[in-house]
N, CA, C and O atoms as CSV, one atom per row, in Angstrom:
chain,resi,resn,atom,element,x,y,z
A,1,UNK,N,N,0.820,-1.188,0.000
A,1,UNK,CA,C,0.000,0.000,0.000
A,1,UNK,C,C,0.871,1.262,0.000
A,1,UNK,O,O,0.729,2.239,-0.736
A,2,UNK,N,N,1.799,1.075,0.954
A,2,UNK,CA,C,3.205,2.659,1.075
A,2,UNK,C,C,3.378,2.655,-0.549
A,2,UNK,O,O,3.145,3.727,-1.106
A,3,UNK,N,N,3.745,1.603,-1.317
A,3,UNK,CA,C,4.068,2.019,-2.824
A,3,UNK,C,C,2.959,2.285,-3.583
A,3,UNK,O,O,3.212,2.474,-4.772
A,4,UNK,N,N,1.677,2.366,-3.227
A,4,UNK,CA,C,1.018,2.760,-4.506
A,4,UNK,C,C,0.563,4.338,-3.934
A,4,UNK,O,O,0.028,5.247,-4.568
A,5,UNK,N,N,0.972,4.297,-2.548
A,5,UNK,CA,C,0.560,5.403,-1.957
A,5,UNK,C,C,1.486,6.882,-2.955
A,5,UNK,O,O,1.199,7.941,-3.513
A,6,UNK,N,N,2.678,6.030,-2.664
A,6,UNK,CA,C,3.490,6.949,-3.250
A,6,UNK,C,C,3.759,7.198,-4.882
A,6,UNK,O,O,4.315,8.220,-5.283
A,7,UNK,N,N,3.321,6.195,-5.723
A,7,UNK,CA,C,3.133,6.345,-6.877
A,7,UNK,C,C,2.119,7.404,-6.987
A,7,UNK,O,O,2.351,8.388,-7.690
A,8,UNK,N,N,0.946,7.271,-6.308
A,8,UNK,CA,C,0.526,8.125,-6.892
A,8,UNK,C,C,0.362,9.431,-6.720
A,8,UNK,O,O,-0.332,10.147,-7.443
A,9,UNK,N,N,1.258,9.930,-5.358
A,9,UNK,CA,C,1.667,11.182,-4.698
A,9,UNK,C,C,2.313,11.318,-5.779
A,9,UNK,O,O,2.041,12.432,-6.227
A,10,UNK,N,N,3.520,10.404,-6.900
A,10,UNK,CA,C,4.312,10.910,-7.796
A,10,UNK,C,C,3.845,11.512,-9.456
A,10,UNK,O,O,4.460,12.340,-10.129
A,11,UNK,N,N,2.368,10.673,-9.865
A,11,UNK,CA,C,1.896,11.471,-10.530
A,11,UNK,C,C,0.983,12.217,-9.884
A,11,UNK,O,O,0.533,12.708,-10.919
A,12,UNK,N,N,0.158,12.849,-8.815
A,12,UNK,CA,C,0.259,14.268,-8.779
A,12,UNK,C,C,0.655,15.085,-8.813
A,12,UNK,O,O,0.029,16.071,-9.200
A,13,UNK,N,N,1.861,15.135,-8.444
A,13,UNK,CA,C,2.795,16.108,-8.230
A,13,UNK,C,C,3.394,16.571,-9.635
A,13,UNK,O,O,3.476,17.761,-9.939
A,14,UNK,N,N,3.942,15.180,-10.743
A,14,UNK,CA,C,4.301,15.717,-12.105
A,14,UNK,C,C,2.549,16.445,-12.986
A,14,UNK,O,O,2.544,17.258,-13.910
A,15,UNK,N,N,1.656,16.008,-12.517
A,15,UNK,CA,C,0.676,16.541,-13.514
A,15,UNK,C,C,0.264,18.303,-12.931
A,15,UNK,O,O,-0.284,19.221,-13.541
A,16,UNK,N,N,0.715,18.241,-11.750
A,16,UNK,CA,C,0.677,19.155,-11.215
A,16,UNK,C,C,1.431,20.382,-11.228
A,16,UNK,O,O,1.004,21.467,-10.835
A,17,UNK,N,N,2.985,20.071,-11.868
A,17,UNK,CA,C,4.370,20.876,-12.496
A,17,UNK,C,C,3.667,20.573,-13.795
A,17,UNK,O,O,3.341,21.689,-14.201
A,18,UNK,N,N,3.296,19.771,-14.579
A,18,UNK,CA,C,2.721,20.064,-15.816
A,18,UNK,C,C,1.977,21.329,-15.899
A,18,UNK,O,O,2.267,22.405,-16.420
A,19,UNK,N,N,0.914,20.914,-15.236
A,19,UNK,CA,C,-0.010,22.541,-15.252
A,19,UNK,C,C,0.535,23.697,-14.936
A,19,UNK,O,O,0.186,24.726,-15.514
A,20,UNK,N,N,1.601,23.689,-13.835
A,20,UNK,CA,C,1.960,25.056,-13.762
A,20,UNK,C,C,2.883,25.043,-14.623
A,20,UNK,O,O,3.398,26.158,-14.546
A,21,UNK,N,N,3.447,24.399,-15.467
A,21,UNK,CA,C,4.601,24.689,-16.316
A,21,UNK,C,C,3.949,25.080,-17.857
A,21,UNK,O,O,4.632,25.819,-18.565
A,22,UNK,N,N,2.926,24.696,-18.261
A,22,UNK,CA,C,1.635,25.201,-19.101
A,22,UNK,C,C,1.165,25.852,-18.923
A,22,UNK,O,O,0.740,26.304,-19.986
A,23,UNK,N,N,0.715,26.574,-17.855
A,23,UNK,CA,C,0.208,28.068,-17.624
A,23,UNK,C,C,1.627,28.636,-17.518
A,23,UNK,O,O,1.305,29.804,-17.303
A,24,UNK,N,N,2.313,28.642,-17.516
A,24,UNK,CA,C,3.566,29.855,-17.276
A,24,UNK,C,C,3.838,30.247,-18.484
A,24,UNK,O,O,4.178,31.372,-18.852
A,25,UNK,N,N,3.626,28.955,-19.318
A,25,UNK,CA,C,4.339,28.880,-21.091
A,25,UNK,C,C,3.000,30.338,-21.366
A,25,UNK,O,O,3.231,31.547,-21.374
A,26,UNK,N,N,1.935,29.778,-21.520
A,26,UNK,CA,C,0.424,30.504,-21.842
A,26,UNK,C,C,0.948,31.984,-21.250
A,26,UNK,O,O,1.255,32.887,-22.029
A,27,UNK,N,N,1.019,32.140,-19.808
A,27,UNK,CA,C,1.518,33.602,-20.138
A,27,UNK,C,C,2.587,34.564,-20.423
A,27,UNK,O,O,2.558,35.794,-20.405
A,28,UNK,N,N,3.666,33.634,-20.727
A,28,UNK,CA,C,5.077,34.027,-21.646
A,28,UNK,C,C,4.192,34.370,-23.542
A,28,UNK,O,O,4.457,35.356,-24.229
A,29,UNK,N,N,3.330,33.406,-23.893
A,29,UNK,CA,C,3.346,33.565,-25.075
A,29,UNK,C,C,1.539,33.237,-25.182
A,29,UNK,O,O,1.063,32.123,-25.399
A,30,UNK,N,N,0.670,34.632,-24.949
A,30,UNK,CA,C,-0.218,34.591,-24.841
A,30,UNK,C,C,-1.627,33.959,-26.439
A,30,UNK,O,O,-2.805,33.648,-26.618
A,31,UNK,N,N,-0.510,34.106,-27.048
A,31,UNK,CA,C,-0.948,33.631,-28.695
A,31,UNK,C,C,-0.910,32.671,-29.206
A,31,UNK,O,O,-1.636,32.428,-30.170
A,32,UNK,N,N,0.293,31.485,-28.522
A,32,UNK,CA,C,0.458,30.077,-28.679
A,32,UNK,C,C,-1.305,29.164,-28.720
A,32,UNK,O,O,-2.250,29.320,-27.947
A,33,UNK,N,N,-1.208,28.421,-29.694
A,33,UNK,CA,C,-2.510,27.805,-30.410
A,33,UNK,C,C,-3.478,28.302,-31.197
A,33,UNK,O,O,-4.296,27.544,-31.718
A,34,UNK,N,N,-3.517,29.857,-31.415
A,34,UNK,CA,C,-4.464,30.565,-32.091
A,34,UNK,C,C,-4.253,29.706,-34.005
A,34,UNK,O,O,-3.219,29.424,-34.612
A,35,UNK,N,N,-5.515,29.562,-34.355
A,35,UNK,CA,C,-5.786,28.842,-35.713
A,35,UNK,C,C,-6.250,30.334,-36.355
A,35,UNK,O,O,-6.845,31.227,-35.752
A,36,UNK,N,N,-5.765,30.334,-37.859
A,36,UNK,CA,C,-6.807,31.093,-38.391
A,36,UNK,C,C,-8.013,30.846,-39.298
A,36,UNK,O,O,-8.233,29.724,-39.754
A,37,UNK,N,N,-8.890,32.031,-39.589
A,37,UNK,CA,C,-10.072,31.885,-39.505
A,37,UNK,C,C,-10.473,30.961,-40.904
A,37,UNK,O,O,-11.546,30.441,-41.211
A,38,UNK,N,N,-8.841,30.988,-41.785
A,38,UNK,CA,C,-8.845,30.007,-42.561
A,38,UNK,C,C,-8.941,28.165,-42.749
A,38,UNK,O,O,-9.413,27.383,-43.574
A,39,UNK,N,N,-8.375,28.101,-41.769
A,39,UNK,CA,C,-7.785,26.482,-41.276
A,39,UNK,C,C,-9.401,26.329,-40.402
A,39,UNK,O,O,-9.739,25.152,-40.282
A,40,UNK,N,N,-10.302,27.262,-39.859
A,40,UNK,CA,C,-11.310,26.951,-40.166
A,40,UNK,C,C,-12.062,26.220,-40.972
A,40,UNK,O,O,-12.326,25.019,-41.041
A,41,UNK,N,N,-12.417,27.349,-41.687
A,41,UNK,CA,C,-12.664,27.182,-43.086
A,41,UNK,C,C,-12.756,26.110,-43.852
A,41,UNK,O,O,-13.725,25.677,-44.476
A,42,UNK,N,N,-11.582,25.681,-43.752
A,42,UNK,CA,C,-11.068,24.499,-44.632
A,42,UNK,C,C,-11.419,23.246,-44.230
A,42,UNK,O,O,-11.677,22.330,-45.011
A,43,UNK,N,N,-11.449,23.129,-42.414
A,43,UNK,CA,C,-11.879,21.867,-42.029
A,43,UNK,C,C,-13.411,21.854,-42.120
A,43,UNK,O,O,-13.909,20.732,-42.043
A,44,UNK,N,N,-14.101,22.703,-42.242
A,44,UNK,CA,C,-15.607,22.529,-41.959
A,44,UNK,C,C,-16.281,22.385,-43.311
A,44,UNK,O,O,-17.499,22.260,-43.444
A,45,UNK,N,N,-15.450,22.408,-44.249
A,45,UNK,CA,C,-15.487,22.270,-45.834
A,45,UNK,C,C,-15.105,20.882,-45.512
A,45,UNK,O,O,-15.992,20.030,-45.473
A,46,UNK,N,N,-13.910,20.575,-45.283
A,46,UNK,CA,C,-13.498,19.197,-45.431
A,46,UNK,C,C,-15.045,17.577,-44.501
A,46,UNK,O,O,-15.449,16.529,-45.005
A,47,UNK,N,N,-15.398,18.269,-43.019
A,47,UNK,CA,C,-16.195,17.427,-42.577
A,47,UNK,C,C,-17.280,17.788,-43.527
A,47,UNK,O,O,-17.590,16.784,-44.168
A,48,UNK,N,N,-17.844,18.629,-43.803
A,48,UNK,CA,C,-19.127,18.701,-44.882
A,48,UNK,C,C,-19.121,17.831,-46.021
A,48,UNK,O,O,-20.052,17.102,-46.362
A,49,UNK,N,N,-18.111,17.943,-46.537
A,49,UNK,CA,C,-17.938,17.309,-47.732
A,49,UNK,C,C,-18.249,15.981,-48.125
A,49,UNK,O,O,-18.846,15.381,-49.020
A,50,UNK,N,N,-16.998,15.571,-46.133
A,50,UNK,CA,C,-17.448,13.943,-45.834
A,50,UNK,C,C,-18.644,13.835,-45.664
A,50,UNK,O,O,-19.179,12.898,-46.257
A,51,UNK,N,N,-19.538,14.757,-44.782
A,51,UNK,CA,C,-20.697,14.092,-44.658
A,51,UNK,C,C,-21.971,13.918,-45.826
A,51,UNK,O,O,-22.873,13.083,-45.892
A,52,UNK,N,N,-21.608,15.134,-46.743
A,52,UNK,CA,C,-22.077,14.551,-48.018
A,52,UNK,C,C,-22.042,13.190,-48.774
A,52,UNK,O,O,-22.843,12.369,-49.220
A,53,UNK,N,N,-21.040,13.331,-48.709
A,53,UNK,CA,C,-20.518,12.169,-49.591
A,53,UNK,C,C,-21.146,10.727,-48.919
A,53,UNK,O,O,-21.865,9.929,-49.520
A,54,UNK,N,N,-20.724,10.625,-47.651
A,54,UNK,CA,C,-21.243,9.415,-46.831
A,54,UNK,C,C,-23.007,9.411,-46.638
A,54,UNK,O,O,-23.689,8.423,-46.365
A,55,UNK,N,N,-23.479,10.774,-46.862
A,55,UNK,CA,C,-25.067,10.423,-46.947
A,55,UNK,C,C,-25.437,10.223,-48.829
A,55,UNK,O,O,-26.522,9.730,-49.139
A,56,UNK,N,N,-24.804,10.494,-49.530
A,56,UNK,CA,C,-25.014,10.374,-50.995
A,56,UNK,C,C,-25.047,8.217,-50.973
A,56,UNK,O,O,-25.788,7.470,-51.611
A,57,UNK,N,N,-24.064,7.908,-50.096
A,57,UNK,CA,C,-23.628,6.589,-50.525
A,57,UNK,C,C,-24.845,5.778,-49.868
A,57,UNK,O,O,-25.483,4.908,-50.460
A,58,UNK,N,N,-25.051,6.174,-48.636
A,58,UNK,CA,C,-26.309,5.469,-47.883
A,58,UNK,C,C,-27.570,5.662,-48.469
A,58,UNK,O,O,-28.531,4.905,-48.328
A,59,UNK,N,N,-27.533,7.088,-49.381
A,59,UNK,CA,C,-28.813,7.074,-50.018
A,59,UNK,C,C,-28.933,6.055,-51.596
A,59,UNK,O,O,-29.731,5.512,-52.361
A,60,UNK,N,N,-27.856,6.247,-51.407
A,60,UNK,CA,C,-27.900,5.133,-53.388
A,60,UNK,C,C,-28.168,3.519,-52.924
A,60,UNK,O,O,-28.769,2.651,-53.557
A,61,UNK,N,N,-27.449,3.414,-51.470
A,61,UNK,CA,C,-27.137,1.784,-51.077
A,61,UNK,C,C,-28.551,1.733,-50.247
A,61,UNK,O,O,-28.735,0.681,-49.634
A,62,UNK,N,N,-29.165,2.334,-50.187
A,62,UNK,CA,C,-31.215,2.399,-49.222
A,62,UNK,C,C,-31.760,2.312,-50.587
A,62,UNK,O,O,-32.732,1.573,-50.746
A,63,UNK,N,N,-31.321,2.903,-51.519
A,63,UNK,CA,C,-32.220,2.536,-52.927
A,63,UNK,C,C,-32.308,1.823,-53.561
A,63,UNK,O,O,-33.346,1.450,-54.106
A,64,UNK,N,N,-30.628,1.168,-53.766
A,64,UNK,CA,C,-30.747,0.086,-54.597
A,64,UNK,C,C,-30.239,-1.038,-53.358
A,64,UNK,O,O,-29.270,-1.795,-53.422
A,65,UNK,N,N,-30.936,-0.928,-52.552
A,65,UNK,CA,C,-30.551,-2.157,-51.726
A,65,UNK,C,C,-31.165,-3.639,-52.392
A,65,UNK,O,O,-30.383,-4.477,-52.840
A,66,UNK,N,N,-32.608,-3.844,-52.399
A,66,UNK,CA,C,-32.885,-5.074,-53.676
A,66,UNK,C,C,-32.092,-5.752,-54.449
A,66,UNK,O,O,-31.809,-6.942,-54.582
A,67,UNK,N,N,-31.751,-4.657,-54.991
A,67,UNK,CA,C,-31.139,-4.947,-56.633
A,67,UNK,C,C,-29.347,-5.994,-56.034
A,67,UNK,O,O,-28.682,-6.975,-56.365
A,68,UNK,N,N,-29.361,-5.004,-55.121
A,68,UNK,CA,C,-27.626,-4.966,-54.864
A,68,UNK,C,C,-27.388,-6.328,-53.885
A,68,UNK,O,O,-26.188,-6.543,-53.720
A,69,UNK,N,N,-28.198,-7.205,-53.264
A,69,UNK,CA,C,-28.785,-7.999,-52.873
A,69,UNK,C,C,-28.171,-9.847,-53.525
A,69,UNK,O,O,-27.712,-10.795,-52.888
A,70,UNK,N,N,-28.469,-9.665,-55.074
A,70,UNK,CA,C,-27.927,-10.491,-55.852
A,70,UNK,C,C,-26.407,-10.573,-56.232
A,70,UNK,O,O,-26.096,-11.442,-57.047
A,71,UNK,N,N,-25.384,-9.721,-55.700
A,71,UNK,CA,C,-23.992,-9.329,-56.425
A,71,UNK,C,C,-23.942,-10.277,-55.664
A,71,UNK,O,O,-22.878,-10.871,-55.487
């Protein structure tokens, strides 16, 4: 039990210098992670697209389900 006690006193303590070592970074460099409004853009084009595409296929494979039945 003393060793798991202390294992896990040992990850609190590192997740705990994690966080403060991540907030210190955050306010050295208050801009670190900002995306622009492009890379937006681009992904919400990109999931749309998929989800087109993946409802185009379910709608052809609900239609010709019968048919497609015999392959």
């Amino acid at each position: 039990m003393k060793r798991t006690a202390a294992r896990s006193h040992r990850v609190w303590r590192r997740l705990a210098t994690r966080l403060e070592e991540g907030l210190a970074d955050m306010a050295r460099r208050p801009d670190r992670g900002d995306i622009s409004i492009t890379t937006v853009i681009i992904w919400v084009a990109a999931v749309t697209g998929a989800l087109v595409i993946a409802g185009t296929i379910a709608a052809v494979v609900a239609k010709y389900n019968g048919t497609l039945a015999g392959i």
